[in-house]
C-alpha positions in Angstrom: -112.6 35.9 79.2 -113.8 39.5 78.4 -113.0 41.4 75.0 -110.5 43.0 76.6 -108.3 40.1 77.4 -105.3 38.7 75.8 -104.6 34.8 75.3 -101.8 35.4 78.2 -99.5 32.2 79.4 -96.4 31.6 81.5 -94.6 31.7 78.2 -95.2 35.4 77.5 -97.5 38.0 76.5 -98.8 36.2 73.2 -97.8 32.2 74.2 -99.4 30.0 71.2 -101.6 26.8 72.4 -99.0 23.5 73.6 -98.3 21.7 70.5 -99.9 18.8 69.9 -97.6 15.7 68.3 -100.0 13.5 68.5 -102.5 14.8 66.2 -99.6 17.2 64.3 -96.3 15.2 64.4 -94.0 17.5 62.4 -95.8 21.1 63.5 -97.3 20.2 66.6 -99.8 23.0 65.1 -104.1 22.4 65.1 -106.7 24.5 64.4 -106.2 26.4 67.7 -103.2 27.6 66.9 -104.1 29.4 63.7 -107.2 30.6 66.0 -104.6 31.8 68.9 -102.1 33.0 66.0 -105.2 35.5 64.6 -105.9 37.1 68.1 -102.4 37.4 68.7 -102.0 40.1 65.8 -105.4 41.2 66.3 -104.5 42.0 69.5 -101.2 43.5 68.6 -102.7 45.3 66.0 -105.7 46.7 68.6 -102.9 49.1 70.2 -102.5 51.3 67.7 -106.4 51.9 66.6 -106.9 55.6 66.1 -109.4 57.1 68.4 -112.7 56.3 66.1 -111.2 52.6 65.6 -110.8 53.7 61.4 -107.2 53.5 60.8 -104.7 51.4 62.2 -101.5 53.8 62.5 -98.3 51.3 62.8 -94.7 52.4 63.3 -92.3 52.2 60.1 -91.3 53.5 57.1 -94.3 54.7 54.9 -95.8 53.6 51.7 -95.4 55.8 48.5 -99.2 56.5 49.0 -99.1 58.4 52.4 -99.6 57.6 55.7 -103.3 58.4 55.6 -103.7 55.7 52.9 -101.5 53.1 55.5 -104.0 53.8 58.1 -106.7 52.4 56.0 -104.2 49.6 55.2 -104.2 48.7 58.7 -107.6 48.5 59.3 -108.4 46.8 56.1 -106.0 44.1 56.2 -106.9 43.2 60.1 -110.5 43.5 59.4 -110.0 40.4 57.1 -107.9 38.6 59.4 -110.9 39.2 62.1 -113.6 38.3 59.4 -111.8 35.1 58.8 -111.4 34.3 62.6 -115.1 34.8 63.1 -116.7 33.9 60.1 -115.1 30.6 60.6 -115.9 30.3 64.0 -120.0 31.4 62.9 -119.4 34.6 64.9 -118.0 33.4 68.4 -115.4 36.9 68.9 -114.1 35.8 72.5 -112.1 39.0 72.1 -114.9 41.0 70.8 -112.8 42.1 67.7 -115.9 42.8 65.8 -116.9 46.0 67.7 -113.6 48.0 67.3 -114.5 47.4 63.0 -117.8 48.2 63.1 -116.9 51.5 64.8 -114.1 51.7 62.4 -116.5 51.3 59.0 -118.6 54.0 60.4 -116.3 56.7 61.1 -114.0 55.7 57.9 -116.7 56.3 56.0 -118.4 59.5 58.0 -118.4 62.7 55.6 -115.9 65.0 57.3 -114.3 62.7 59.7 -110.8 63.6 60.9 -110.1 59.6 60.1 -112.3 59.8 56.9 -110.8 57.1 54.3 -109.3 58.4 51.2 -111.6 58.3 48.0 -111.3 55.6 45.6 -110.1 57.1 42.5 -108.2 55.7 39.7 -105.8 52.8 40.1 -105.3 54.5 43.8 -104.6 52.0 46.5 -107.9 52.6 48.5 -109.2 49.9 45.6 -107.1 47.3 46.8 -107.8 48.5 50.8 -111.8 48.7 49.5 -112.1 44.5 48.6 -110.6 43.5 51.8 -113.3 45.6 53.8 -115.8 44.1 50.8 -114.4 40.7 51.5 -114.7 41.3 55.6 -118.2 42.4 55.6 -118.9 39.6 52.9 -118.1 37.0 55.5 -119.6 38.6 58.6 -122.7 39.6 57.4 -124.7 38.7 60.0 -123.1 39.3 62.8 -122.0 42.3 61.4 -123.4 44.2 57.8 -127.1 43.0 59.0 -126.6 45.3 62.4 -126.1 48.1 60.7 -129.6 50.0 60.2 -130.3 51.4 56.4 -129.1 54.4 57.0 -125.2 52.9 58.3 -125.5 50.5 55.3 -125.8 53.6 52.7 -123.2 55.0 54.3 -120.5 52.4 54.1 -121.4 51.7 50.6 -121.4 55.2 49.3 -117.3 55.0 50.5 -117.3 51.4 48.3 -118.8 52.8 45.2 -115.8 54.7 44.6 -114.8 51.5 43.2 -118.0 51.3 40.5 -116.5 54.8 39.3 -112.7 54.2 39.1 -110.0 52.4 36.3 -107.9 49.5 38.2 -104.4 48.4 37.3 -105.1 45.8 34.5 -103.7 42.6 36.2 -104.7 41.0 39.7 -106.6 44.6 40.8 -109.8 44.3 38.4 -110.4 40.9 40.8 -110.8 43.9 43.5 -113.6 45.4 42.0 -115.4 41.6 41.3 -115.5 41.2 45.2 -116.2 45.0 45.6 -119.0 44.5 43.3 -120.5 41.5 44.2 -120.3 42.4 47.8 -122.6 45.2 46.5 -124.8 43.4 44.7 -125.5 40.8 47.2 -126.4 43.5 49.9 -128.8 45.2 47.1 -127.2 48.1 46.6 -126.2 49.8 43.7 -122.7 48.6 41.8 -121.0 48.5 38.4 -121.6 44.5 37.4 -119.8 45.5 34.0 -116.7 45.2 36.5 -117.3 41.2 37.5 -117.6 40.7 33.6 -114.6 42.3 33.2 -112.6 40.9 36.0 -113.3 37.8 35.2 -112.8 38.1 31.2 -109.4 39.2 31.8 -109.0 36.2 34.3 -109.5 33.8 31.1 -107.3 36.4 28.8 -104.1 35.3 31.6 -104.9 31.7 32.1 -102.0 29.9 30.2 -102.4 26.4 31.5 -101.3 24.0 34.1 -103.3 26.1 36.7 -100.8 29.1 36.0 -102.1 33.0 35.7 -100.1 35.5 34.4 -100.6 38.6 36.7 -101.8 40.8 33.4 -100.1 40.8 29.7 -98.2 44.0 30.1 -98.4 44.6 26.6 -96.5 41.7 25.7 -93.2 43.0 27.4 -92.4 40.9 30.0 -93.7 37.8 31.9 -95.5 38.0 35.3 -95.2 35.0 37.6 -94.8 34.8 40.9 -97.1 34.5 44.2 -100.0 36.7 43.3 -100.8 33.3 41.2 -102.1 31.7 44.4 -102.5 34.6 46.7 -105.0 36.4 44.4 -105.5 35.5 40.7 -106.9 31.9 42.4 -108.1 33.1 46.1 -110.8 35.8 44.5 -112.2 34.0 41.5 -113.1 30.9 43.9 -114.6 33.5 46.6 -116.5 35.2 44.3 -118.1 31.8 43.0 -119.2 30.8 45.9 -120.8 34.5 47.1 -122.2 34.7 43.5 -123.7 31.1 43.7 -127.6 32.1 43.0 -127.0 35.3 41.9 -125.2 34.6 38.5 -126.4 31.6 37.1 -122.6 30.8 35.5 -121.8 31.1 39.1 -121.5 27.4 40.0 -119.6 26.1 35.9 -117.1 29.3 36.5 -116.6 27.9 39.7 -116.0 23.8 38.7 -113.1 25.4 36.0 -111.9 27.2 38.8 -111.5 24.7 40.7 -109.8 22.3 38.2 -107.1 24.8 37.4 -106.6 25.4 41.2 -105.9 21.8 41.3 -103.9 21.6 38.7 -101.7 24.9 40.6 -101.3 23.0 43.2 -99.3 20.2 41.8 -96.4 23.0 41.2 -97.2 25.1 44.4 -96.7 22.4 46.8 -93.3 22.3 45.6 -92.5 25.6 46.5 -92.2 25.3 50.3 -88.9 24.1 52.1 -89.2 21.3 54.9 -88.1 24.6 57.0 -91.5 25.8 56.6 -90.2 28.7 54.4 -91.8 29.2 51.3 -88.9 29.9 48.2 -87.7 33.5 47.9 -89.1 34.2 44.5 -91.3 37.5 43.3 -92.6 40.9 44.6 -94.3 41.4 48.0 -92.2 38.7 50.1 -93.2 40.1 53.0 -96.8 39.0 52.4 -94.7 35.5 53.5 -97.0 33.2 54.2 -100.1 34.1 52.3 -98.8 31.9 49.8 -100.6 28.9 51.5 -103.9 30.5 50.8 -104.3 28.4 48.0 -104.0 25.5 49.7 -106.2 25.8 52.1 -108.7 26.6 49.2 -107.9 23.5 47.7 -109.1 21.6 50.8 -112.0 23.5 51.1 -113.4 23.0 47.2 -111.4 20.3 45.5 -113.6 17.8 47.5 -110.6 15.7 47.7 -109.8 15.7 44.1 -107.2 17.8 44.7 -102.9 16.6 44.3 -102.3 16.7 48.6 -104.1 15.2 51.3 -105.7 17.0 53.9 -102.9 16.1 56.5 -100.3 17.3 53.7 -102.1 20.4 53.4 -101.7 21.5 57.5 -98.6 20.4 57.5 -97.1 22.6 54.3 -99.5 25.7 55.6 -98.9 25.4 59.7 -94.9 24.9 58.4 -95.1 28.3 56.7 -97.0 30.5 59.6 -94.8 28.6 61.8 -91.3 29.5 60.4 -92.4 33.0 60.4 -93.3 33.7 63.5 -90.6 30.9 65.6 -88.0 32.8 63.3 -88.9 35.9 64.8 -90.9 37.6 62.2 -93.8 39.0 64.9 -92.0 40.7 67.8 -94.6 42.4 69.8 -96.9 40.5 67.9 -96.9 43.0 64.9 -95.3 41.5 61.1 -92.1 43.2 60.1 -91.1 44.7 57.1 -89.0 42.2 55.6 -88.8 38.1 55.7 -88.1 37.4 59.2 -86.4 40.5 60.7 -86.9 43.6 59.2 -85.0 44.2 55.4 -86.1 47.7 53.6 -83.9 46.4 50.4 -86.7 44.1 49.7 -89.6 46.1 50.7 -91.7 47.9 47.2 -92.5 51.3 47.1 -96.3 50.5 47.7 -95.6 49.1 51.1 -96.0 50.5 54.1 -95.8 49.3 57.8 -99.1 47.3 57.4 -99.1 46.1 54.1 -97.2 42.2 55.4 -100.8 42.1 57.2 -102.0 40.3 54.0 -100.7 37.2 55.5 -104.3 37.3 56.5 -105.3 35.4 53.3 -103.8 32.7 54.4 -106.7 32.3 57.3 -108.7 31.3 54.6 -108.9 28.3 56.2 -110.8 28.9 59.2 -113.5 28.8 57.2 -113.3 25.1 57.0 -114.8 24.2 60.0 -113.1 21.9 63.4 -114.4 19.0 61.5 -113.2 19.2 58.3 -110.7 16.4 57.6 -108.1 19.6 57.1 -108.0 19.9 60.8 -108.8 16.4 61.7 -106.4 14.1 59.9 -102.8 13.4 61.2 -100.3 15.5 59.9 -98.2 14.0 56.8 -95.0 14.6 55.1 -95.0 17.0 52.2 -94.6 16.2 48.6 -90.7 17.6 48.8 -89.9 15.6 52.8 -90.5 11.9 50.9 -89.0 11.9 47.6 -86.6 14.0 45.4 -88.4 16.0 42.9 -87.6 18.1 39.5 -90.7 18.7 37.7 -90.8 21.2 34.7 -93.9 24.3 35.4 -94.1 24.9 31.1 -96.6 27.9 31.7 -93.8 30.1 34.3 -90.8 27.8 31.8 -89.8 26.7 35.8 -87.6 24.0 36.7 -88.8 23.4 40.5 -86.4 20.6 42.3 -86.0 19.5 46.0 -84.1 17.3 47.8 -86.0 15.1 50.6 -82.6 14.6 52.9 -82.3 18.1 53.4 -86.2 19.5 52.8 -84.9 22.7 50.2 -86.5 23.7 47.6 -85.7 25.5 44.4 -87.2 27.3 41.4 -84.5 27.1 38.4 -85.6 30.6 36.5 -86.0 30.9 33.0 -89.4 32.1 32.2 -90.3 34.8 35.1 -88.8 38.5 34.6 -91.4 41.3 35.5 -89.9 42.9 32.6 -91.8 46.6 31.9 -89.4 48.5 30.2 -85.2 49.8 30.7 -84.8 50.1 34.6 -82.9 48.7 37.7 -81.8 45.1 38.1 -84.7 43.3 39.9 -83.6 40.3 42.6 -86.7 39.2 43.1 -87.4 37.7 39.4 -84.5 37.8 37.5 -81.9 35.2 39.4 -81.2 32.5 37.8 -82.6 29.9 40.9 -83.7 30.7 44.1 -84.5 28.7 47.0 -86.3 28.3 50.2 -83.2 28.2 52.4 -81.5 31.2 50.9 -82.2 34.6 49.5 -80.7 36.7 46.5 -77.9 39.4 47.4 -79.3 42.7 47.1 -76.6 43.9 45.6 -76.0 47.3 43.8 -75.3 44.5 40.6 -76.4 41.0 40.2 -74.2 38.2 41.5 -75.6 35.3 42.8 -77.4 32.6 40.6 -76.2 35.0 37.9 -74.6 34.9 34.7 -72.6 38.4 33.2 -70.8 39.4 30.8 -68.0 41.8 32.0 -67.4 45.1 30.3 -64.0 47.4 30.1 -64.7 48.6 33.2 -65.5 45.5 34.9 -69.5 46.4 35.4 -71.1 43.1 35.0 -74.2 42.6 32.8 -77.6 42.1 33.9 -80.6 39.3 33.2 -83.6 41.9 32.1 -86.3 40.1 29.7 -86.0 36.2 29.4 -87.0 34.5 26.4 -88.1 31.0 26.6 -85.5 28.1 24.4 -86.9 24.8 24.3 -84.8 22.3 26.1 -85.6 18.7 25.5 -82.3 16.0 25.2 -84.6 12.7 24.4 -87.1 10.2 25.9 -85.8 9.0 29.4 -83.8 12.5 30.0 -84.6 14.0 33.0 -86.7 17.5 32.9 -84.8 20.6 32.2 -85.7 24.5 30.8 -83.6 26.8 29.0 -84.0 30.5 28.0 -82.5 33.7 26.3 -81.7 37.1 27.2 -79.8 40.3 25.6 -77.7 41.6 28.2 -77.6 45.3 29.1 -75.0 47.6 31.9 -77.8 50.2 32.9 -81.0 50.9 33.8 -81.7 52.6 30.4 -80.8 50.7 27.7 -82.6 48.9 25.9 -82.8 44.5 25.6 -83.8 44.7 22.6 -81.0 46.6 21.1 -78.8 44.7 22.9 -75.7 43.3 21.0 -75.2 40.0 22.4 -77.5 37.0 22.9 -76.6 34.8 26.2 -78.7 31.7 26.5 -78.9 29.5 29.6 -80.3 26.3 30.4 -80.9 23.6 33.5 -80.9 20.4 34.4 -80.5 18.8 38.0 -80.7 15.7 40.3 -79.8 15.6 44.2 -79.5 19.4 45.1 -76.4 19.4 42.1 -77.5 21.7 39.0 -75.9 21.6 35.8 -75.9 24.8 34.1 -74.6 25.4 30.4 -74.1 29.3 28.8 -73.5 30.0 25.2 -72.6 33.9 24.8 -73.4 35.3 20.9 -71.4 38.3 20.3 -73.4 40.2 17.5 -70.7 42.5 16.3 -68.9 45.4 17.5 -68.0 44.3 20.9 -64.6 43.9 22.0 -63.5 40.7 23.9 -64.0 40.3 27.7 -64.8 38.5 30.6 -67.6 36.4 32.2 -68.8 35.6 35.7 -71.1 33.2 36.8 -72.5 33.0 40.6 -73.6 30.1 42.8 -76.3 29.9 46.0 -75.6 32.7 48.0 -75.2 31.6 51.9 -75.9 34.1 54.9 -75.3 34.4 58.3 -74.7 36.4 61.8 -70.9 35.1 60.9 -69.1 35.0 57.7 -69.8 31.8 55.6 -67.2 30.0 55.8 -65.1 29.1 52.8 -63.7 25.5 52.4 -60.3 24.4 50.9 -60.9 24.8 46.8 -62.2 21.1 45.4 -61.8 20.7 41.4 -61.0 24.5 41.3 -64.4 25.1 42.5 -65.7 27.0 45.4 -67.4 25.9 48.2 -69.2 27.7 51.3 -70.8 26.8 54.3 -72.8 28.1 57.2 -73.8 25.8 60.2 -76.3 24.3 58.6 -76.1 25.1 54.5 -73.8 24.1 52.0 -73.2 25.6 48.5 -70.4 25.2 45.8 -70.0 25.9 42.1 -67.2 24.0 40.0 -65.8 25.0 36.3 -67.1 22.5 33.8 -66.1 24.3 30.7 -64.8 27.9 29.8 -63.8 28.8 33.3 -60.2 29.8 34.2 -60.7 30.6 38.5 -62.9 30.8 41.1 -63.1 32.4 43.8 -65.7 33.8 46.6 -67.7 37.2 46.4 -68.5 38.7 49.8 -70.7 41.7 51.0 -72.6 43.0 54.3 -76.4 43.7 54.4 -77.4 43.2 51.4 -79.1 39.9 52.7 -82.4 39.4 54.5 -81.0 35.9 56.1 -78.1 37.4 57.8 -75.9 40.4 57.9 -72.6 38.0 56.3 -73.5 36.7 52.9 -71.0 35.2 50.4 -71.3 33.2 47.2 -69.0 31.3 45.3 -68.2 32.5 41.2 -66.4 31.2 37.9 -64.8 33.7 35.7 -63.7 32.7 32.2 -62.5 34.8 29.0 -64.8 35.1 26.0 -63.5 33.3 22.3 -64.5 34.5 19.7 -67.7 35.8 19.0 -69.6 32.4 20.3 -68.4 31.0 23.7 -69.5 28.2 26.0 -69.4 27.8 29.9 -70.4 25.2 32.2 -70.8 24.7 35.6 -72.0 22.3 38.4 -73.9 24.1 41.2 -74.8 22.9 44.7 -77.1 23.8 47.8 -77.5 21.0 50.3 -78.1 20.6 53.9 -74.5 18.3 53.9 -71.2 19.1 52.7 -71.3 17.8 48.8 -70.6 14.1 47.9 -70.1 13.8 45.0 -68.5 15.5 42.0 -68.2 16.1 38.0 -66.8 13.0 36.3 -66.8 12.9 32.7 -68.3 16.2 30.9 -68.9 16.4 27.3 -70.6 19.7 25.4 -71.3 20.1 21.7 -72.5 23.1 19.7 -74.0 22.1 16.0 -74.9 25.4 15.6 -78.5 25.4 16.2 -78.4 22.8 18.7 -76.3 22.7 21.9 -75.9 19.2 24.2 -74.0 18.5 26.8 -73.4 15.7 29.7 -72.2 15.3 32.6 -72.2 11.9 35.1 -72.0 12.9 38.6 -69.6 10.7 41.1 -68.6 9.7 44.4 -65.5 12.0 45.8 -63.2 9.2 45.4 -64.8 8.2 42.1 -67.7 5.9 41.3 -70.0 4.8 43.1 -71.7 7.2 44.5 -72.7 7.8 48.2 -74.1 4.3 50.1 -73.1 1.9 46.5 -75.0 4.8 43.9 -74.0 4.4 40.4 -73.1 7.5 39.2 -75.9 10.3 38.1 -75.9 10.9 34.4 -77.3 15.2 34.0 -78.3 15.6 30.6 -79.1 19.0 28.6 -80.2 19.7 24.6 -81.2 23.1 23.7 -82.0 25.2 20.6 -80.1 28.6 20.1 -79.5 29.3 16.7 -76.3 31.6 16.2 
């Protein structure tokens, strides 16, 4: 096959491998696919080189940094993907992808080049485009960076030491300028090894336990959790240990803590991807998709089997993810969209432009482990989530993470994660109250879904800004729950803080049903209103249906989803809420609410929430909530439809919840 070639078949113009069940019984995927996945976009992404091969120019909306700046994207983000698919193949390039970048880094970097890179200046984005170029001649160093007489060499690295000379964002960024830097230092070349120091001593200023990062402090005004957890703030620390090895003698002990806290990530971030294959719809960059199994292909490479899944665990979770995305249609013409599987601009940042979603590439991390590791060798096994239920309390993110085995969802219950900065626009991506990996939030012009508001005289429902943690603990033997605070606001400038009210909210949940429990302070000078609570938003090509009302709740369902929220306490009606494309799962999206009247200047609301792959079986039976003040509890036992038992001779399900919120 010459370089020129494309992995053709009678399925199509990029056909993957046949699937092989025998060694991969729930994927069908092997190491060949990710291999025939790479050249596929590699390919795809060959089409639209610039004449000297230094920008890859793709068709789309552009970022907020120019379209000079997305070219570099292009090329950057590709040139991993290529280093990974060599590197890991110890520089077999049946489609010779190598020569288009080395052209590339030459004329990029070529003084007075029509295709010349931006400088790296300042927190500019060339530092981010800068470490995956580091990162990709890192890994192909001799088949690539050793080519390249003196001369070439000075020249490529003049372009990187930008980086020595420039401020990053203080969060995930100063990791850029470690790789930059060491990249630097390995090849002998002048570089700023203050910046490694510094990188990595703000890595230990964000580590907060159980494996979790925070992505910066933000001067104390918000909390950061999300995917740039695994995807960054444990992907380059571990790199960098292993290209430092011999260098820096701290290289190899940094590297063993590393490694224990990316173990201990990995008990939580297993439980974030649905049997679907789709990862939960939760933080920033989404379309990024599945780069979130980075880290767990990095477990299988350095946990040496210490690690919480089993190598057959770990294809199956990360050939699920690259598989829903690109079955589901994210890749036509073999090019990532801008949005989860077709294109959605609602959920695309500023900073992204058309070839930003080519960090997906992280997640080839794994072809580094080589055709005999047991990663790729050992039979495919059920996920954590696809054998038993599981609610398991994350305390560093204050995360409630449940899934249901009969149905494969999985959901992040919300009450520690807010990317809060300062007064601004509601944010879907972190400030829902649960999300899921089988449905999205409503973009919606205010919050609805998995949302709890206070209505003012005009009807404008309040919004979820900075959440402060509550502890939430009923007892020994009570299942795991979390709880948290917030001061509602109307509009993107006020203030939380000067907020008069004080809502809390807190979780608890067992077999895809959630019970949630509100308690709204009124500090003074507020008149009396309204409240609205939302369920699990559904999406479709068709309306979601809407089922006959069952214990005044309201229930939705599309042909293979089923949500429903009932009124526990506080509630007067419920109905359904309703709106087109404002969903990236479907044009039709709909979610069920609960509306109530506030009493007084403390009021309580409860409700039972549900997302299931079947129409709900059971329902609430006997629901009791107290307030002593300082201390709310409340319980509810969950029964069959026609009272107890439950479903197949269950007893009933006893949800429990005990939380502090002083008045």
């Amino acid at each position: 096959m010459t370089a020129h070639e494309s992995p053709r078949k009678a399925g199509g113009p990029f056909a993957m491998p046949e699937p092989d069940f025998g060694l991969s019984p729930i994927t069908g995927w092997t190491r060949d696919h990710w291999l025939a996945f790479a050249d596929q976009q590699l390919l795809a992404a060959r089409r639209h080189f610039t004449p000297g091969k230094a920008q890859i120019v793709l068709p789309g909306r552009p970022s907020c940094s120019g379209g000079l700046s997305d070219g570099l994207e292009g090329f950057a983000r590709t040139f991993m993907l290529a280093a990974f698919r060599v590197a890991g193949e110890q520089g077999d390039d049946p489609f010779g992808h190598l020569p288009f970048y080395r052209a590339g880094l030459l004329e990029g970097t070529r003084p007075g080049s029509s295709e010349a890179w931006p400088v790296i200046v300042d927190r500019s984005q060339p530092i981010v485009e800068a470490a995956s170029v580091a990162l990709g001649l890192q890994l192909t160093k001799p088949w690539l960076w050793d080519t390249f007489p003196a001369g070439e060499q000075r020249q490529v690295a003049a372009w990187l030491q930008g980086s020595s000379r420039s401020e990053a964002w203080d969060n995930n960024w100063v990791l850029f300028q470690v790789l930059i830097a060491e990249f630097l230092a390995g090849a002998g070349l002048d570089h700023n090894e203050a910046q490694i120091d510094y990188g990595l001593s703000r890595l230990e200023d964000w580590y907060v336990g159980g494996g979790w990062y925070r992505d910066g402090d933000n001067d104390g005004t918000g909390d950061f959790y999300d995917y740039y957890c695994g995807w960054a703030l444990h992907l380059y620390p571990v790199l960098w240990a292993g290209f430092a090895a011999g260098r820096r003698p701290e290289a190899g002990t940094l590297g063993e803590r590393y490694a224990g806290r990316l173990a201990a990530f990995l008990q939580d971030h297993a439980l974030f991807f649905g049997g679907s294959g789709s990862p939960v719809f939760q933080g920033r960059s989404l379309i990024y998709r599945f780069a979130a199994v980075a880290p767990l292909f990095l477990g299988a490479g350095f946990l040496a089997g210490s690690g919480p899944l089993t190598p057959g665990q770990t294809r199956r979770i990360a050939s699920g993810a690259a598989k829903f995305f690109l079955d589901g249609g994210a890749y036509p013409e073999g090019l990532p969209t801008l949005g989860w599987l077709d294109s959605f601009a609602p959920m695309v940042q500023s900073y992204s432009g058309p070839a930003s979603p080519f960090w997906t590439s992280k997640a080839f991390v794994g072809l580094l482990l080589p055709a005999t590791h047991p990663v790729w060798t050992a039979v495919e096994e059920p996920a954590p989530i696809e054998t038993a239920e599981q609610l398991r309390h994350s305390a560093a993110p204050n995360y409630l993470l449940h899934s249901t085995a009969s149905d494969g969802i999985a959901r992040l219950l919300n009450h520690g994660s807010d990317k809060y900065y300062a007064p601004g626009p509601d944010d879907p991506h972190y400030r829902r109250l649960a999300y899921s990996s089988h449905t999205a939030p409503m973009f919606t012009q205010a919050p609805v879904d998995n949302h709890f508001a206070v209505m003012d005289s005009r009807g404008v429902p309040s919004r979820r800004s900075r959440i402060h943690r509550l502890g939430a603990d009923p007892g020994p033997g009570a299942s795991p729950q979390a709880a948290s605070w917030h001061g509602p606001v109307w509009s993107d400038v006020e203030d939380q803080a000067e907020s008069p009210w004080r809502v809390a909210s807190a979780t608890t949940a067992a077999g895809g049903y959630e019970l949630r429990v509100h308690v709204v302070d009124r500090l003074g000078g507020v008149p009396e209103g309204t409240v609205r609570e939302g369920g699990y938003a559904l999406a479709s090509a068709v309306p979601p249906a809407a089922a006959p009302p069952v214990d005044e709740g309201a229930l939705l369902s599309t042909a293979k989803l089923h949500s429903a929220i009932w009124p526990l306490h506080g509630y007067s009606r419920s109905d359904v809420f309703r709106a087109e494309g404002v969903s990236p799962l479907g044009n039709h999206a709909a979610c069920g609410i609960l509306e109530g009247g506030l009493d007084g200047d403390r009021s309580m609301f409860a409700s039972l929430v549900y997302l299931g792959g079947a129409a709900p079986a059971l329902r609430a039976g006997r629901f009791e909530i107290h307030d002593a003040g300082t201390r709310v509890t409340a319980s509810l036992a969950l029964e069959g439809l026609a009272g107890e038992p439950g479903p197949d001779g269950e007893p009933a399900r006893m949800l429990e919840l005990a939380f502090d919120f002083p008045g």
